[in-house]
N, C-alpha and C positions, 0 to 999 in steps of 0.2 A: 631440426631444432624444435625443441619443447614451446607450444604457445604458452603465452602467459595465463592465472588463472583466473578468468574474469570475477571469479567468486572471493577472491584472496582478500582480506581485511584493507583498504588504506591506511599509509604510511600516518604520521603525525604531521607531515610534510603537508602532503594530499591534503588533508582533513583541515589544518592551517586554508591551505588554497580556499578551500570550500567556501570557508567562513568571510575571506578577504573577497572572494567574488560576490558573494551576495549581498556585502555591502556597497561595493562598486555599483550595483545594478541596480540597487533600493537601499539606500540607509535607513527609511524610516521604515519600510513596510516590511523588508526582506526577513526571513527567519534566522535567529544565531542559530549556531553549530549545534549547540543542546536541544534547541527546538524541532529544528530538522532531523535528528539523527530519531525522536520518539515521534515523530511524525511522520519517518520512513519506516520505522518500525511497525506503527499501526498499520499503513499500507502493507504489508509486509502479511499481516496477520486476518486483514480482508477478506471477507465471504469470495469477492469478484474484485481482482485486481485493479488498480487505477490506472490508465494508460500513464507513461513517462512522461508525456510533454503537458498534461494538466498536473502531474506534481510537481513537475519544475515550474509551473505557473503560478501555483500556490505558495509553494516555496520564496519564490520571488516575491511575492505580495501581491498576489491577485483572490480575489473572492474567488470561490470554486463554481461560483456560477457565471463569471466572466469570461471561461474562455482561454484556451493555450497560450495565446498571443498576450494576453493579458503579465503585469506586472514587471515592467521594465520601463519605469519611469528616470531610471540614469541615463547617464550617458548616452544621445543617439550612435552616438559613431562608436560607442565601443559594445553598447548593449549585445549585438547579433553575434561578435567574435564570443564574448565572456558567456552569454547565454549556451554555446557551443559546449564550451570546455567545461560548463557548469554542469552538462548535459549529462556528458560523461563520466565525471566523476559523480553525479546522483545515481546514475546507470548500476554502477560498479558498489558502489556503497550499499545499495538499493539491493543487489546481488549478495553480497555478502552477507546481511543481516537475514535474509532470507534463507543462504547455507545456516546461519550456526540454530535460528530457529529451527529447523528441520531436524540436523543434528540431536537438536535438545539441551546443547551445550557451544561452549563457546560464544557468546554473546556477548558484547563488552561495550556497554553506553556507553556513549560521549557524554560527558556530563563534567560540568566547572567545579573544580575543588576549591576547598578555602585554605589559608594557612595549614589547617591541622590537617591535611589532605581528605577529608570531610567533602563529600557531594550531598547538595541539599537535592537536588532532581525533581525541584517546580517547573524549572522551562523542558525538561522533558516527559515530562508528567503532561505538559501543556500540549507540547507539541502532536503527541498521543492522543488525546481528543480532539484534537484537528484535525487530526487524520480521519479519524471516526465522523466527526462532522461531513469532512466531505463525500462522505458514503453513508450519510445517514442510514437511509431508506434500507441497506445492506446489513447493516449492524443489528438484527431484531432482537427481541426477547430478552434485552440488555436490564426493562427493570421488573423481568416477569419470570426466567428463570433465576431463581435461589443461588447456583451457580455463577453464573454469567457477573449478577449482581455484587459477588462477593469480588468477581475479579475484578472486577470497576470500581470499586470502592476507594482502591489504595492509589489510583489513580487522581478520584475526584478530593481525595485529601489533598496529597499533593499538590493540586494545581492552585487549590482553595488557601491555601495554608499562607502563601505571600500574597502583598502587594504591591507588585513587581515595580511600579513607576515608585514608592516610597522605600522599597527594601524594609516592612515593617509586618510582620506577623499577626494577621488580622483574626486566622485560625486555626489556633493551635493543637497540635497532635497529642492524643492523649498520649500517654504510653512509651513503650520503646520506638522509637523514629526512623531510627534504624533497620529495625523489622519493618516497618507498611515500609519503607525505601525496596527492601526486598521482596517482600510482597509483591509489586509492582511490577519489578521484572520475572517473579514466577507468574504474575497473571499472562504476563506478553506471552510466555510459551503456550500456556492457555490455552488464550485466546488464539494462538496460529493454529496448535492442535485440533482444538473444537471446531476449527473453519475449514480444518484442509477437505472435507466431505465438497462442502459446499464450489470450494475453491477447484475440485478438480470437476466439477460438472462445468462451472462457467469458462473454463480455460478448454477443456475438452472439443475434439472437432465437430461439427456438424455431421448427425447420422446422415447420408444419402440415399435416398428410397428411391426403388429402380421398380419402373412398372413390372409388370408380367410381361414374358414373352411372347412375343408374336403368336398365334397357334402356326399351326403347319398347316397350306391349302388342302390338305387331306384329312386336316384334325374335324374332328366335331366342332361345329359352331359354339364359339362361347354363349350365343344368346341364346341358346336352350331349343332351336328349333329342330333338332335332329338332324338337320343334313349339315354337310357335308362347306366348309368353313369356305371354299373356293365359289361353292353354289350359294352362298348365302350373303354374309356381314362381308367377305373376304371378295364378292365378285369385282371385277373391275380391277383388285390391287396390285400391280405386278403384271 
């Protein structure tokens, strides 16, 4: 029997779950759907991956300097089951966006339509910089290479553009809107591209460095004295 494919996009279903769990677990603090899906995404695009159980901590509503355990102020009794399940499906999500980057294709934000099926993509625009936030120190040369800078740009409009507790347009986009929207997610490929150098040193195994071999009691002394490794550094050993 064929396993399933851990990389495979979630259903609408799933991605529903997602959003209903991390409101159960934090109403106030917890990230919606649009936030988390460009916040898994930056992760995603990271110099040095973020472990899973500090992004489901952020996720959840915790500072990224609090701590995995952090951000589970619902429910006691049900936090630890819904935490679980939440686990999994960030796993798997997490997974996926990570295939179609690679790909170079296939990508397909979460992101809230309006009536005219129109996505503004502030809360994942937001969510994006989160991500980055919590890897600062990883993210460099964001406002020093020309490059880098231009991919962040469509970003920081984005996020800038609403006031999310008013729903009132504080900074408005010049131009086609439409474009910096797509912008946006040409940066994301970018940005995963430009990283993967980085990305495959810090996931890479540790080299192991194997001293030199014994000599042989008959070798030459390695300390240069001329005799004979058994008469010498090597007496007594064996």
């Amino acid at each position: 029997m064929r396993k399933p494919n851990p990389a495979r996009p979630l259903s609408d279903d799933e991605l529903a779950r997602i959003d209903a769990l991390l409101e159960a677990i934090d109403p106030d603090a917890a990230m919606v759907l649009e936030e988390l899906d460009g916040f898994l995404t930056a992760l995603a695009c990271s110099p040095r991956p973020l472990p899973d159980e500090a992004a489901l901590a952020i996720a959840c509503g915790a500072d990224p300097d609090d701590g995995p355990d952090a951000g589970a102020s619902g429910d006691p009794a049900a936090a630890g089951p819904q935490r679980q399940e939440l686990a999994g499906l960030l796993r798997r999500h997490r997974l996926s966006i990570v295939a179609a980057l690679h790909a170079g294709e296939g990508l397909e934000p979460v992101m809230a339509r309006d009536e005219a099926g129109e996505s503004a993509g502030n809360l994942w625009a937001i969510g994006f910089l989160r991500g980055i936030d919590a890897q600062a120190d990883e993210w460099t040369d964001l406002d020093d290479d020309p490059d880098l800078a231009d991919w962040f740009e469509p970003f920081e409009m984005l996020a800038e553009e609403r006031d999310l507790a008013s729903d009132e347009v504080v900074a408005p986009i010049d131009g086609d809107r439409q474009a910096v929207l797509e912008d946006m997610i040409d940066s994301a490929f970018a940005f995963y591209h430009h990283y993967e150098p980085a990305r495959s040193r810090a996931t890479a195994p540790a080299t192991i460095r194997r001293g030199a071999p014994a000599p042989g009691r008959n070798d030459p002394c390695p300390c240069g004295s001329g005799r004979k490794y058994k008469r010498c550094c090597g007496a007594g050993a064996g």
